[in-house]
N, C-alpha and C positions, 0 to 999 in steps of 0.2 A: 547825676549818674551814680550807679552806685558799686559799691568795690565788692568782688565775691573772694571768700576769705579761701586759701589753700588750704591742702589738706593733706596730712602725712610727713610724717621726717622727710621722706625723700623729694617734697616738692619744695620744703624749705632748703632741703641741701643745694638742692636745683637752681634755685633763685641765688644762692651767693657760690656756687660750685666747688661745693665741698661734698664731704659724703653722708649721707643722713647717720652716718656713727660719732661723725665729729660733731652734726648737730645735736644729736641725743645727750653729748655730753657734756651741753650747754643750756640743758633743760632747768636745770635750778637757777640760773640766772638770766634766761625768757623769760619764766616763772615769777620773776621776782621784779623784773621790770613792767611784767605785765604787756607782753609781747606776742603770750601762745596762749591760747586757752584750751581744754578739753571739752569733746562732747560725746555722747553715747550716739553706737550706730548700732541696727538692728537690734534685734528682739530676745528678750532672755538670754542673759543677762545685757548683750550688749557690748560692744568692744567700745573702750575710750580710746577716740581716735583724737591728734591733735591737729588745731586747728591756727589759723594764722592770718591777720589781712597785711597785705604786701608792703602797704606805706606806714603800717604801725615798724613793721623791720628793718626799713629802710630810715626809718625816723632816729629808731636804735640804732642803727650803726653810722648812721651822720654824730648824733652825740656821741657815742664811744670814739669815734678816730676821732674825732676836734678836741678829746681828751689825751689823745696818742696812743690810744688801746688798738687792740685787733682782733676781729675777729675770726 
């Protein structure tokens, strides 16, 4: 089976219920974990929308709390 990835700050906020501004401003260290990715939608030029599969996030924040971190 296979996983379809979310789409947009606000489905990510949604999945841990925060607001997609507090998610936004944990874009450089999604980014860096390698948790979000970007892709272009529509045509010239195209808006980077960001992108997410749910057990990659969930995988992240299993390691970060077993560390005593917070999301």
């Amino acid at each position: 089976m296979s996983e379809e990835a979310i789409i947009g700050w606000k489905a990510i906020g949604d999945m841990f219920q925060k607001s997609p501004t507090a998610m936004m401003r944990r874009r450089k260290e999604f980014e860096e974990a390698g948790v979000i990715f970007f892709m272009r939608h529509g045509s010239r030029p195209g808006r980077r929308m960001v992108h997410a599969f749910p057990s990659m996030l969930l995988r992240y924040v299993v390691v970060k709390s077993s560390s005593g971190e917070k999301i």
